[in-house]
C-alpha atoms as one frame of an Amber mdcrd trajectory, in Angstrom:
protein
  10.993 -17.765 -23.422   7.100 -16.965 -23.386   6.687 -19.043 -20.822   9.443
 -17.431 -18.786   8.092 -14.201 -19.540   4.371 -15.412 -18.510   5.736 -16.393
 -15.237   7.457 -12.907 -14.588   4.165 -11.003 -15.362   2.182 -13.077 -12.679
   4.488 -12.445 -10.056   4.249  -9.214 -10.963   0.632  -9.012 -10.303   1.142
 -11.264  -7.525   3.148  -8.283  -5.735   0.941  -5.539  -6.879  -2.105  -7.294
  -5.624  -0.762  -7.553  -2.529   0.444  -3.997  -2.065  -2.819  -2.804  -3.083
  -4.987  -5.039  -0.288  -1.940  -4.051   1.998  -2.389  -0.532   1.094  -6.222
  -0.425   1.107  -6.293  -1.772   4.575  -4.090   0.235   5.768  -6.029   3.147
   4.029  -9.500   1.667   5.818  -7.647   1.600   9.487  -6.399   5.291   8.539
  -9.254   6.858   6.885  -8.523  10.747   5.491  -5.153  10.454   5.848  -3.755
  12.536   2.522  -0.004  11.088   3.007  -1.112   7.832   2.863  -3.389   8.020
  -0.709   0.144  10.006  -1.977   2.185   6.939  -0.922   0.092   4.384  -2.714
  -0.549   6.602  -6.025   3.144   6.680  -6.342   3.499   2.865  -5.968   0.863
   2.074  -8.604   1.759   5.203 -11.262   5.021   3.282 -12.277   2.720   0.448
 -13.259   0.242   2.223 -15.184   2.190   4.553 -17.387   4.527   1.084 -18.829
């Protein structure tokens, strides 16, 4: 079971890791775009308030 659970929580940071470098290159290529800083808060609040 821990070990199970273990696995889950990597991929999970797997994912998020990869959104954020996604999202921060994206954000580096767009800079001062407001929409863009809205999109990614909303994809990493979920994370932070669990």
């Amino acid at each position: 079971m821990k070990v199970r659970k273990r696995i889950k929580q990597v991929k999970r940071g797997i994912s998020l890791a990869k959104l954020v470098h996604k999202g921060f290159r994206l954000h580096t290529a767009y800079k001062g775009s407001k929409i863009l800083k809205a999109g990614l808060e909303d994809l990493l609040k979920p994370k932070y308030q669990r």
